[in-house]
N, C-alpha and C positions, 0 to 999 in steps of 0.2 A: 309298456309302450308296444306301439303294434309293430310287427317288422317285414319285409319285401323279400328277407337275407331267404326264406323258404321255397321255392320253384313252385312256381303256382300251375298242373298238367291240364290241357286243355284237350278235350276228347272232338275228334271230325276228321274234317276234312277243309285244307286252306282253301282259300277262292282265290283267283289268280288274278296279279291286278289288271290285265288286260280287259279282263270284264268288267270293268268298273269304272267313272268317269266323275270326278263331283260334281255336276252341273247339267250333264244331259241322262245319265241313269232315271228311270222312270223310282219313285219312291218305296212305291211298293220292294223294291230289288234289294233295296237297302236293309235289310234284315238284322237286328240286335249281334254285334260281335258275331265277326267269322269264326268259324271250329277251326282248330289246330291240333295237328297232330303232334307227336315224339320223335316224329322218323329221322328229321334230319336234327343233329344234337351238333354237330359244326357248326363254322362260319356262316352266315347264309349269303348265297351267290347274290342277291341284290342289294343295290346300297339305301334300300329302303329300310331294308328290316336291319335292327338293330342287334351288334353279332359282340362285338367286342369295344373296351374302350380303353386307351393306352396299352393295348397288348393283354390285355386279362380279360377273361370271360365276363360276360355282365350277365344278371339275373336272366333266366330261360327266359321267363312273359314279364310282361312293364303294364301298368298299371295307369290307366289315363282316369281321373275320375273330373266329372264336369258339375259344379255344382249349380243350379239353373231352377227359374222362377221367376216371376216377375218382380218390378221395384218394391223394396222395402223387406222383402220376406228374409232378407238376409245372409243372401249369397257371401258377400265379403265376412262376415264372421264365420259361418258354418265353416266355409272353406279355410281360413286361417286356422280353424281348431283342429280340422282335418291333418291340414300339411305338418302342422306340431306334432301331432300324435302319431303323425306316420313319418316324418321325418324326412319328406320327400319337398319339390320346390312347389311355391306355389307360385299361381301364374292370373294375374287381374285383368278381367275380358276389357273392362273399362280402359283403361290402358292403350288400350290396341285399337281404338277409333279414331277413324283419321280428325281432323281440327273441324271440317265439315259437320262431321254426322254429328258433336258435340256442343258447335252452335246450332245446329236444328234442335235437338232437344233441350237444353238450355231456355231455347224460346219457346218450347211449347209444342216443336213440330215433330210427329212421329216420323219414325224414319222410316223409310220403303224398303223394298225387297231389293231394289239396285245399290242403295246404301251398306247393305248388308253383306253382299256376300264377299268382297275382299275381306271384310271382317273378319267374316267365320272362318276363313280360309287362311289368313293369317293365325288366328287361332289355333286352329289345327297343326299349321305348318309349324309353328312354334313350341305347341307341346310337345311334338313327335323329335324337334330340335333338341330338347332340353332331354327327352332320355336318351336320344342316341349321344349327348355332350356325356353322359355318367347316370343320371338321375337313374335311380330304380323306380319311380312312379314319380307322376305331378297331380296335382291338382290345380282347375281352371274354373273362373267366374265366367257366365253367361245367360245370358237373359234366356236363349234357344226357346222362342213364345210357342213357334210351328214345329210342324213334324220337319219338313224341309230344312229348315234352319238344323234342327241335330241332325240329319241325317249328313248335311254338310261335316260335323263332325266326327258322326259313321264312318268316313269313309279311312280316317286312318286306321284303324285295325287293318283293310282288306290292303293297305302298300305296307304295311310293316306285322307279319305275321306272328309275332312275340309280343303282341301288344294287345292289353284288352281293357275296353270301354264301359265305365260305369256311367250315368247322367243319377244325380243325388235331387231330386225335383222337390223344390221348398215349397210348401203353399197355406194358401190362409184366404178366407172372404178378401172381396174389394175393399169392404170399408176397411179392416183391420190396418190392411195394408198402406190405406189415403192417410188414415190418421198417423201410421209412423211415419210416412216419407212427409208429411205436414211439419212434423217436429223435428227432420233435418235441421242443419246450418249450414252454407256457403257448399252446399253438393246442386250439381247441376241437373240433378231429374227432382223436377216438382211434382206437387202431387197430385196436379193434371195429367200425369204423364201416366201415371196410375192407373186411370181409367183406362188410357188407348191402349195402352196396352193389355189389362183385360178383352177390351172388343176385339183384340186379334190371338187372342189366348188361343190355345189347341194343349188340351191337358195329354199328358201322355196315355196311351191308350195300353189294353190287354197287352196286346201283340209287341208292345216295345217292352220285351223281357229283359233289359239293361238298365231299366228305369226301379233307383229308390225312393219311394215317395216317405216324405217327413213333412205332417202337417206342424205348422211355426204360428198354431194360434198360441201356446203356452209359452212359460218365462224360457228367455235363452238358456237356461240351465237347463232344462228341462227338452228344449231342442237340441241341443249339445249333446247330449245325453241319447238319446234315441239316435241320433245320427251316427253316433260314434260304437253303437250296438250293433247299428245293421249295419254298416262295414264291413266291422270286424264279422260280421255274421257272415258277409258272403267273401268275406278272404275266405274263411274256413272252407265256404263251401266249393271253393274255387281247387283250395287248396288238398281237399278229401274227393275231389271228380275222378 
């Protein structure tokens, strides 16, 4: 089983969160995981970053991993095998839409950029919750179809400087994907919904060097399996920086 118990050292220099805003930062700014340095090994003076819990030191750097793709690819499983094997909580993006955005899609209706961003910012705010409560890493389900939308969830690393961001990006063809959300029962994204949200896709690109991509045309075993490689491939590499 994989474990968090090892200080994962982060080579740079922190960005300060003053520079930083989730909503009016220009995208470009938003850059893959801020660098961190060693230098301060104390408490850390803001109550952003996550220092101690019940009086005992918690892990150096915490571990946000977002699993994200569109419906059907299989966010909620990957993520559940994830949080197993690492032992860390997991956290269901679905969960966290308000009763609105749930009846639009239910019926058919894509949601908009104004429906979203309490979302992802709930999201955010809740992950970053759950390791300063104890958690040494979580793992979180999210669609994140735009660059904009993860960058929303970028932005936690740059207020809690011990924390570092993976996005696990599921993908597979449109049809692959229409024929499993087809064969759901009693889940509320049909496989209309399939489509819209391909027409607003934005694949992660070069430049988003936080991003694991894991193609899920093969059996779950076989996705499971690849996913659970590259992980643990970049704890190591996280872990040997």
């Amino acid at each position: 089983m994989l474990s968090y118990n090892t200080p994962v050292p982060i080579n740079g220099q922190p960005t300060s969160p003053n520079t930083i805003s989730s909503m009016s930062t220009p995208r470009n700014s938003l850059g893959p995981n801020p660098k961190h340095t060693g230098a301060s090994s104390g408490p850390a003076a803001s109550d952003n970053t996550i220092a101690k819990v019940n009086g005992h030191p918690s892990p150096k750097y915490h571990h946000i991993w977002l699993v994200t793709g569109p419906a059907g690819c299989g966010k909620t499983t990957v993520a559940k095998h994830i949080s197993s094997t690492l032992n860390v909580p997991y956290i269901e993006g679905d969960d966290f839409h308000p009763k609105a955005n749930i009846e639009k899609m239910a019926n058919g209706v894509p949601l908009t950029d104004a429906d979203r961003w309490d979302w992802l910012t709930a999201l955010r705010e809740e992950s970053l919750r759950q390791l300063s409560a104890g958690a040494e890493g979580v793992v979180l389900t999210c669609s994140a179809l735009k660059r904009k939308y993860r960058d929303v969830i970028r932005v936690a690393p740059y207020f809690s400087h011990n924390v570092l961001l993976h996005f696990i990006y599921l993908h597979a063809t449109e049809a692959v994907l229409m024929d499993r959300v087809g064969k759901r029962k009693g889940h509320y994204m049909g496989a209309n919904m399939v489509h819209s949200q391909f027409s607003i896709l934005e694949p992660p690109t070069a430049e988003e060097t936080d991003v694991i991509s894991v193609d899920v045309s093969g059996s779950p075993d076989e996705v499971l399996r690849e996913t659970t490689e590259k992980v643990t491939k970049k704890m190591t590499e996280a872990a040997d920086d």
